[in-house]
C-alpha positions in Angstrom: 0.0 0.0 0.0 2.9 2.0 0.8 4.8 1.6 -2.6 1.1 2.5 -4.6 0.7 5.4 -2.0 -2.7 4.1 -0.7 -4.0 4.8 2.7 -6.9 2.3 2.6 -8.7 -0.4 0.8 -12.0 -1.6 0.3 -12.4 -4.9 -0.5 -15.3 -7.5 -1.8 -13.7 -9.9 -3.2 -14.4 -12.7 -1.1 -11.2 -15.0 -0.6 -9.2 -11.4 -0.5 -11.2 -10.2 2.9 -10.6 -13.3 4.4 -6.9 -13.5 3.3 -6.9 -9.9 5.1 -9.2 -11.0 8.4 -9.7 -14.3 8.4 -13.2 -14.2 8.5 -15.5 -16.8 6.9 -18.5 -15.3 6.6 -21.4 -15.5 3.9 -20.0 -18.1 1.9 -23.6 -17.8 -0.6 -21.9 -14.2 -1.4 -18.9 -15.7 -2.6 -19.2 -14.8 -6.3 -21.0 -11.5 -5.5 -20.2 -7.8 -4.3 -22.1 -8.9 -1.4 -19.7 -7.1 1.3 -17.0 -5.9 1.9 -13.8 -4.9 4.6 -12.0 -1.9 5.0 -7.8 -2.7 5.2 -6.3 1.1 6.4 -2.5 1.5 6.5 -0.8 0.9 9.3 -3.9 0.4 11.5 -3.6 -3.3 11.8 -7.1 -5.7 11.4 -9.5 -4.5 8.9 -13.2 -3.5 9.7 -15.3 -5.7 8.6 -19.3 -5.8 9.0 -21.6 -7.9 11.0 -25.2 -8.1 11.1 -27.0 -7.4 14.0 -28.3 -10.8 15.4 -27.4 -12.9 12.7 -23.3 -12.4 12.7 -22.8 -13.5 16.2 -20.4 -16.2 15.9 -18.2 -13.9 13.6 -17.7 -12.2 17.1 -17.0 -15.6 18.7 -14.8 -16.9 16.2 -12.3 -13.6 15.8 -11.5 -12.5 19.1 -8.4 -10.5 17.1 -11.2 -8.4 15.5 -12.1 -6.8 18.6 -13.1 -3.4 18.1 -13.3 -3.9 14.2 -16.5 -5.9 13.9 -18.9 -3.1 13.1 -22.8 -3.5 12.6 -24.6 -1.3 9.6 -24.9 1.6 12.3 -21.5 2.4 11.9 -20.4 0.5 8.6 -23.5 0.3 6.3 -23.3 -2.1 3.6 -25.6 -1.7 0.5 -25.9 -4.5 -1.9 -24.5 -3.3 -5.3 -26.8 -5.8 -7.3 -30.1 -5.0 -5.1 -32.8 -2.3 -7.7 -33.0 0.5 -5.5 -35.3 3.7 -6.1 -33.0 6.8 -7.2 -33.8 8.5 -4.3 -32.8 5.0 -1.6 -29.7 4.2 -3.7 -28.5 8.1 -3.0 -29.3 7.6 0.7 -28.0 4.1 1.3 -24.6 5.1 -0.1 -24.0 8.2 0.6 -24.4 7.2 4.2 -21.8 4.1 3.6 -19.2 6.8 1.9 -19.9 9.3 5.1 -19.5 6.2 7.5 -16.3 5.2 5.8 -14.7 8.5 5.5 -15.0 8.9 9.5 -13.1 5.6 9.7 -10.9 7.2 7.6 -10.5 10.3 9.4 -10.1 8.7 12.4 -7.1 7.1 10.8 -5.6 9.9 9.3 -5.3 8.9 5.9 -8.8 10.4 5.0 -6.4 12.7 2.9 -5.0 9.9 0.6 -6.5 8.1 -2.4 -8.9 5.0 -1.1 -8.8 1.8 -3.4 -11.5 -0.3 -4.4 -11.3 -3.9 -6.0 -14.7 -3.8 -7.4 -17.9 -2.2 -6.6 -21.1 -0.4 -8.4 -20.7 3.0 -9.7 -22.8 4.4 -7.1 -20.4 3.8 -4.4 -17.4 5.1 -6.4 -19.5 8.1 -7.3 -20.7 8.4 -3.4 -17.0 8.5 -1.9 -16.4 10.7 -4.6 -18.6 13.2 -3.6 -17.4 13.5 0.1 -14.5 14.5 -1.0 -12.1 11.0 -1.3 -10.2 9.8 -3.8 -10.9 6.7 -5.4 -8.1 4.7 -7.4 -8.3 0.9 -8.8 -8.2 -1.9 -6.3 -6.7 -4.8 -7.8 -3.1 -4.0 -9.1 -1.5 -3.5 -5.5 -3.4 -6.4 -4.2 -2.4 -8.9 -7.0 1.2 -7.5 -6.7 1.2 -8.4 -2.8 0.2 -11.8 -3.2 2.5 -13.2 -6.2 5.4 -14.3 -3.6 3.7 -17.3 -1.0 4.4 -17.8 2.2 4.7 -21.2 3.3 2.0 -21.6 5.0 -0.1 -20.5 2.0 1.8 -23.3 0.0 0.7 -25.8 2.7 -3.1 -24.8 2.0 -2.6 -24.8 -1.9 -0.7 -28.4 -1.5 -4.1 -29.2 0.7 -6.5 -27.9 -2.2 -3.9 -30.0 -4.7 -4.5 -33.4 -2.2 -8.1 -32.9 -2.5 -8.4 -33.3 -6.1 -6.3 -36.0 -5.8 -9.0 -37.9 -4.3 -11.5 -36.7 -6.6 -9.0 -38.2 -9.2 -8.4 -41.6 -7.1 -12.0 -42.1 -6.9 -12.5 -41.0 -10.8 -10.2 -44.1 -11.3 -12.0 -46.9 -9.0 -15.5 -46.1 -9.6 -15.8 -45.1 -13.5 -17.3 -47.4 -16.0 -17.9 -47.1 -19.2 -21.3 -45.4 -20.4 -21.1 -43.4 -17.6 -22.2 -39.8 -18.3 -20.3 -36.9 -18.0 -22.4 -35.6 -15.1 -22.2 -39.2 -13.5 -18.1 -38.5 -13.3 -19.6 -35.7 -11.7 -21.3 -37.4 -9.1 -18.2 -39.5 -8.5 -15.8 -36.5 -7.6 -18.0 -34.2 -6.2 -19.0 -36.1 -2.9 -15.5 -37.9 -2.7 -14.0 -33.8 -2.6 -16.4 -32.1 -0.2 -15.9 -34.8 2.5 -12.3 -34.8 2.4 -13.0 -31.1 3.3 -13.2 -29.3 -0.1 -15.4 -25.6 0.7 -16.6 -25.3 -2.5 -15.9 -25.5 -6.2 -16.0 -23.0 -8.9 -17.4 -25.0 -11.7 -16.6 -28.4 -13.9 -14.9 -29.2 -17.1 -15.8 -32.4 -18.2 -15.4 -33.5 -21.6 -15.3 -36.8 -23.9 -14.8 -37.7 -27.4 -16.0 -35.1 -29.7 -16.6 -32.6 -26.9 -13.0 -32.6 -26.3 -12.5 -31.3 -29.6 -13.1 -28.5 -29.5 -13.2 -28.1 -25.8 -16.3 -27.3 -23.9 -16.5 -25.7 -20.6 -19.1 -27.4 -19.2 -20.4 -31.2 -18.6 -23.0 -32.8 -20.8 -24.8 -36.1 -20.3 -23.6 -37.8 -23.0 -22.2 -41.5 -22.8 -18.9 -41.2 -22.5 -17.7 -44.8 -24.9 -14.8 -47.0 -25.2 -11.6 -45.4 -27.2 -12.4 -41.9 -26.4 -10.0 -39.0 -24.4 -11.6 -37.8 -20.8 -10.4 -34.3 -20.2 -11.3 -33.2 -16.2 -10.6 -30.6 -14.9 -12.3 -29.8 -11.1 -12.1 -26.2 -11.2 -10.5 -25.0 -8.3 -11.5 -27.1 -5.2 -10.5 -24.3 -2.9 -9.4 -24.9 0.5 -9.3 -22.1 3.2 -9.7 -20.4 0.4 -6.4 -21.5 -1.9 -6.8 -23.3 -5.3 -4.3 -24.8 -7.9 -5.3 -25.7 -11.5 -5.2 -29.2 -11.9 -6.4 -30.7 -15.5 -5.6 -34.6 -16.2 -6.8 -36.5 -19.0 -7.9 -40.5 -19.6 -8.6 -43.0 -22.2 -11.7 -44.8 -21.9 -11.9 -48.7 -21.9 -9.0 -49.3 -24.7 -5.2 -48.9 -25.4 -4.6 -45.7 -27.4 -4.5 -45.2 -31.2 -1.3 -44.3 -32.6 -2.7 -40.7 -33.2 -3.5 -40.6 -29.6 0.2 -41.7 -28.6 1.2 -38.2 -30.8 -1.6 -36.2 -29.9 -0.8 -36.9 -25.6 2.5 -37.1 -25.5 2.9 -34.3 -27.8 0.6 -32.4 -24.3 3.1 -33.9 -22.2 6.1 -32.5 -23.9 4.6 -29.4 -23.6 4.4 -29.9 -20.1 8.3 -31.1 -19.8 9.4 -27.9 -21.5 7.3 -25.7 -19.7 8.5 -26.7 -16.8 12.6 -26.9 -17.7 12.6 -23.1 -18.4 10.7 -22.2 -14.7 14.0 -21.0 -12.3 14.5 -17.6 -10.3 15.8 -14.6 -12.4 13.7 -15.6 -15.8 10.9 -12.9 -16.5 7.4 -13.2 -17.4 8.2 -11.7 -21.1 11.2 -15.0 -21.3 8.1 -17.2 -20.5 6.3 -15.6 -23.4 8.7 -16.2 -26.4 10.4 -19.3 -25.5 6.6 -21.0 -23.9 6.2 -24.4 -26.1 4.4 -24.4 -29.7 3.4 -27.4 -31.2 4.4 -27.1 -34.6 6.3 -23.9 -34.3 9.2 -25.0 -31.7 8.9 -28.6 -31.5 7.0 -31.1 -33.5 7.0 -30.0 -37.7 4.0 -28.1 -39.2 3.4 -30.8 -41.5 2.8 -33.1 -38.4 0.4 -31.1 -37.2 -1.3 -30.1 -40.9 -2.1 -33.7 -41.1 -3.5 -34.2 -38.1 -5.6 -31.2 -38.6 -4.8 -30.5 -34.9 -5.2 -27.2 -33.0 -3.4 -26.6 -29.8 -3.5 -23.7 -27.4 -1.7 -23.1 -23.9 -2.6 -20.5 -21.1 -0.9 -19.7 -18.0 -1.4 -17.1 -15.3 -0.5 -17.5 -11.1 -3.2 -19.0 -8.8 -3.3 -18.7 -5.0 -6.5 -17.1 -3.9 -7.8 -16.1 -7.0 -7.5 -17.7 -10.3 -5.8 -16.1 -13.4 -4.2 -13.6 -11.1 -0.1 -13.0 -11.2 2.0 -13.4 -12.5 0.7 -14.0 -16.0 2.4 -14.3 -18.8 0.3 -15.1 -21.7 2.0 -12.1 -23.8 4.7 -9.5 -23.9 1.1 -7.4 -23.8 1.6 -8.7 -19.9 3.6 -6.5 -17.3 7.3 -8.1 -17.1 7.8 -9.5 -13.9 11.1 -11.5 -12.7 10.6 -14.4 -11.2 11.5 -15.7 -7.4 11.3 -17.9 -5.3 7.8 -19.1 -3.6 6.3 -17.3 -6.8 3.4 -19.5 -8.6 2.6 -20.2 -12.0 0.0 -22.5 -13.6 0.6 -24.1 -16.8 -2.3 -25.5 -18.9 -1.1 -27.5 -22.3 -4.0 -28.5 -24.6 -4.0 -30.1 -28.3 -6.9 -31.8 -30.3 -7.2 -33.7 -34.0 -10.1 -33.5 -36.2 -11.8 -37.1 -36.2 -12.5 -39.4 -33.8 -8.7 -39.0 -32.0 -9.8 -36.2 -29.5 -7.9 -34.1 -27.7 -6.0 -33.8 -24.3 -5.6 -31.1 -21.3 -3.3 -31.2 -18.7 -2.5 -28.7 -16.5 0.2 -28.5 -13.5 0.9 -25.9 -10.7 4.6 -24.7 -10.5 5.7 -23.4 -7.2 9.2 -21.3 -8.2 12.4 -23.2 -6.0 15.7 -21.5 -5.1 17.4 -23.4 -8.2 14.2 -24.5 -10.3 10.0 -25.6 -10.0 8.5 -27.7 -7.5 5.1 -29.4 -9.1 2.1 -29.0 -6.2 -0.1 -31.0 -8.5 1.8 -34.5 -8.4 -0.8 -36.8 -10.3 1.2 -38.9 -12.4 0.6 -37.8 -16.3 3.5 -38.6 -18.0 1.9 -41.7 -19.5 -2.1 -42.2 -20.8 -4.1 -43.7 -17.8 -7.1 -46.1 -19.0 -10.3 -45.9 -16.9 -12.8 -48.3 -17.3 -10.8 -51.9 -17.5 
């Protein structure tokens, strides 16, 4: 905060106020602008809001937040999605603004600009208006969190374990003809009682609908001799993800086009991860990042397996797609160090009945090199179903 010459934040994002507080609260607001904390500089704990007789345990749980746990009489929190009349959306924020400014004042960094991650215009407009200056939220905040600590690599290792059991069960309890949304039902009860506290969605693919991919899940048969892409979209623990994408075959040994097509994935993979070390930057990771038929395999290989191929990368953590990314020189250029994180996702699919394949790892950056966080063997096609 000091470095962007912010005095205070306000905050919505979900897993980012409890990364600041440690509060779990409202977890059905999760995707929403449904509240949000107020980090000042130098003051220690954030604010954040409890409603009156429904917030109690909040108060139980935090004894640290004494004296920041504030009801809406002195922290008012409109709902940025809630229709409100002209006239009730003027009152409801201004008062929030005035409420925060005292905080502010109280502070003494009512003078300097106050960020915001992501709000409605009316409470931009609102702080505006009594006088504050509001700058963007994000950049500071996604800066602080690129290096880990360890115990935020301990949680993310804990999300990674997770959807290994998800995985484990995938592999002892599929059969074939089961429908994508039955692989669904395998995973999803297997992860929530080995403590997963929610998932952000499903990418479940076979045979035709791996190529090209689909994110989503259908309940089609999934038959013998076809790819199984999954990818559990960040099982978050405490509120720490990785990305973590494997693909199967289904009920056969693979085609000789499916040898190319996966271990061409894999080798993706392999030279990803050989380039990750300290000192390399974000811009290095965007020229020299492997493409099939460009820096390894020939174009005509590819050409005649009318095969398409994409990769995408970004940092994970608490948030998803966050940094340090590196899709493009268009992307800031950051060096990399240690405890940094990357996620690498390698993807290539054939016209016909081949299919395609997605695999994705989580690289933690080592004092010499990468660790992997996401483990599951991938080197070599797994068959499900036999």
């Amino acid at each position: 905060m000091a470095k962007y010459g912010i005095g205070s934040a306000i905050i919505y994002n979900h897993d980012r106020r409890r990364y600041i507080s440690s509060v779990w609260q409202h977890p059905y607001g999760k995707h929403l602008p449904y509240n949000f904390a107020l980090l000042i500089r130098d003051a220690g704990f954030p604010y954040v809001h409890v409603k009156k007789g429904v917030d109690v345990r909040v108060k139980e749980d935090c004894p640290w937040l004494e004296g920041r746990l504030l009801d809406e009489d002195d922290f008012l929190q409109p709902k940025p999605y809630r229709y409100q009349t002209p006239e009730g959306t003027k009152k409801h924020w201004g008062t929030a603004a005035r409420q925060v400014k005292a905080l502010l004042k109280k502070h003494g960094v009512a003078d300097m600009p106050v960020s915001i991650d992501y709000c409605g215009p009316n409470f931009s407009k609102a702080l505006e208006e009594e006088g504050l200056t509001v700058v963007d939220g994000n950049a500071w905040m996604d800066e602080c969190l690129m290096v880990k600590f360890d115990e935020e690599l301990l949680l993310m290792k804990m999300a990674a374990a997770i959807h290994e059991r998800g995985y484990g069960a995938l592999i002892k309890d599929f059969r074939i003809g089961m429908r994508e949304n039955d692989v669904q039902n395998i995973v999803a009860g297997v992860i929530y009682g080995a403590g997963a506290e929610y998932q952000e969605g499903w990418v479940l693919n076979a045979g035709d609908r791996t190529n090209p991919r689909s994110f989503n899940w259908s309940d089609r048969p999934i038959r013998p001799r076809e790819f199984l892409s999954a990818e559990f979209c960040h099982i978050n623990y405490c509120g720490y993800k990785v990305c973590y994408d494997r693909t199967f075959l289904v009920g056969a040994k693979p085609s000789e086009l499916q040898k190319e097509i996966y271990n061409t994935v894999v080798e993706m993979q392999d030279r990803f991860k050989a380039l990750l070390k300290p000192g390399i930057t974000t811009h290095d990771l965007a020229r020299w990042r492997p493409r099939p038929g460009e820096n390894f395999k020939t174009p005509e290989q590819i050409k005649k397996w009318r095969a398409t191929w994409s990769n995408h990368m970004g940092s994970t953590g608490i948030a998803w797609d966050s940094s340090p990314c590196y899709f493009s020189l268009d992307d800031p250029e950051i060096k990399l160090e240690k405890n940094m994180v990357l996620a690498y996702h390698s993807l290539l699919h054939a016209e016909g009945e081949a299919g395609g394949v997605a695999i994705e790892n989580t690289y933690r950056i080592t004092e010499t090199g990468c660790e992997n966080l996401t483990p599951w063997p991938y080197e070599e096609i797994q068959i499900l179903g036999l």
